[in-house]
C-alpha positions as CSV (number, residue, x, y, z in Angstrom):
1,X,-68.9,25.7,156.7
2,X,-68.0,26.5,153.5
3,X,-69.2,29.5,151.3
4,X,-72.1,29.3,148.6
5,X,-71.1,29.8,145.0
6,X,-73.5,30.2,142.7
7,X,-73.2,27.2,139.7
8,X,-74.3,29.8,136.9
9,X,-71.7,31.9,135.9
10,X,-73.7,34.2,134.1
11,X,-76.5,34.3,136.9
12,X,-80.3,33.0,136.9
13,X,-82.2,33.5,133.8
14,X,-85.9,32.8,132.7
15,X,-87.5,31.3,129.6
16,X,-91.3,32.1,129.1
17,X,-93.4,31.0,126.4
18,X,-97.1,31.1,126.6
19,X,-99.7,30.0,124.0
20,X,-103.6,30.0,125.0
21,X,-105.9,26.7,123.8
22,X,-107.9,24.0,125.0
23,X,-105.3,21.3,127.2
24,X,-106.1,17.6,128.9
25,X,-104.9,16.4,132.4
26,X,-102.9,13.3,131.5
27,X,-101.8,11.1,135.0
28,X,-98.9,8.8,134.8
29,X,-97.4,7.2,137.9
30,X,-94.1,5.2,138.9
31,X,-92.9,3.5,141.9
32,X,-89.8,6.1,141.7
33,X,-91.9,9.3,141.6
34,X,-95.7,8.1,142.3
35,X,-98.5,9.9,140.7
36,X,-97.8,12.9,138.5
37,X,-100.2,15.2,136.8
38,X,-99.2,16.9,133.0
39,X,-101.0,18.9,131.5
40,X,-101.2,18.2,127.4
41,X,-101.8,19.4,124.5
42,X,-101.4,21.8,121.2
43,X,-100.9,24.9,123.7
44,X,-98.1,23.1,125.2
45,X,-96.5,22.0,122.5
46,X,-96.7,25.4,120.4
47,X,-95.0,27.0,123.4
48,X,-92.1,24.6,123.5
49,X,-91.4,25.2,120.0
50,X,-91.9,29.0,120.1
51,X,-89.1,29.0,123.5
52,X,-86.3,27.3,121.2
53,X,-85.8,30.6,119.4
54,X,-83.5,33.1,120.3
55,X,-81.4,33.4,123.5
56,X,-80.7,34.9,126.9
57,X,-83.5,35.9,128.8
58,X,-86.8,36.3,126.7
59,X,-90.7,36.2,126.6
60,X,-92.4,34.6,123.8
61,X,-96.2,35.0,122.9
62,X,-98.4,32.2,120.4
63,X,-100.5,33.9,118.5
64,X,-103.4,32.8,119.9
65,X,-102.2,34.2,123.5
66,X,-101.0,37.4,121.4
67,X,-104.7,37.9,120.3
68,X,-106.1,37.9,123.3
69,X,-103.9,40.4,124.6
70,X,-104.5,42.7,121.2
71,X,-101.9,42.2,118.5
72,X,-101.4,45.8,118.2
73,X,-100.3,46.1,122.1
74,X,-97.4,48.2,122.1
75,X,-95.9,46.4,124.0
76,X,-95.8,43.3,121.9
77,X,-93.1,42.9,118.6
78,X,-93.2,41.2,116.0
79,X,-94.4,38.5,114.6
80,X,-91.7,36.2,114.5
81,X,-91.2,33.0,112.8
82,X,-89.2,30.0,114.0
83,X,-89.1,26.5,111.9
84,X,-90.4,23.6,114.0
85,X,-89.7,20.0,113.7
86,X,-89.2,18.0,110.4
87,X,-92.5,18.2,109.2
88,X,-94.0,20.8,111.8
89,X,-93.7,23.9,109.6
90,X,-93.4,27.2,110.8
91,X,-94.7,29.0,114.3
92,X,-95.6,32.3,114.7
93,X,-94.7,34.2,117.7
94,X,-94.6,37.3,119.4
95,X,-91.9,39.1,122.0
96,X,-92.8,40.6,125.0
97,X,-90.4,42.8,126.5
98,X,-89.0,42.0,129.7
99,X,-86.6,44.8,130.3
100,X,-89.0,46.5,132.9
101,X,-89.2,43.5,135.0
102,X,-86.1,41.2,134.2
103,X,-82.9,42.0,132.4
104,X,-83.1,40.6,128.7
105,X,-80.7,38.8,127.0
106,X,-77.3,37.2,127.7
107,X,-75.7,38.7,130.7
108,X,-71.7,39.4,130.5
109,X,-70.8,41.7,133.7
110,X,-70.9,38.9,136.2
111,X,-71.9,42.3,138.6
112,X,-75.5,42.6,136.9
113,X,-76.3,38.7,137.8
């Protein structure tokens, strides 16, 4: 048997973007993977565009997510802006920090991973 070794060299990491709206359940199917559900819509595609910006570990809040938990949270920085796609314009976001939960950023000491 041979030992595990773990393929990241700079151990796991996590991405979260959240936005709040209205979505749709969308169903597409294949032979190869059968019958998937998405879910679709503005929500999802604001939070996509919000998780491109920065790097390493990192929570990133729409602003209509951000409002429901109370702009002046102080937990919550910002805002933020981050260009979208030709055309798109700009998206406002919000950090939350992780550091109580995960550690933020890019990790370096291969011991903290």
């Amino acid at each position: 048997a041979s030992e595990f070794k773990w393929p990241f060299p700079e151990g796991p990491s996590i991405k979260i973007a959240l936005e709040y709206g209205w979505m749709d359940i969308a169903q597409v199917s294949s032979q190869a993977i059968g019958e998937q559900i998405l879910l679709i819509g503005p929500p999802i595609n604001y939070a996509h565009r919000i998780s491109n910006s920065g790097s390493g570990n990192r929570c990133h809040i729409g602003p209509n997510a951000a409002q429901l938990i109370g702009v002046d949270c102080d937990e919550l920085t910002g805002p933020y802006r981050v260009e979208g796609k030709k055309g798109e314009g700009i998206y406002t976001y919000y950090r939350l920090p992780m550091g109580n939960l995960w550690m933020e950023d890019p990790v370096s000491d291969p011991d903290l991973t």
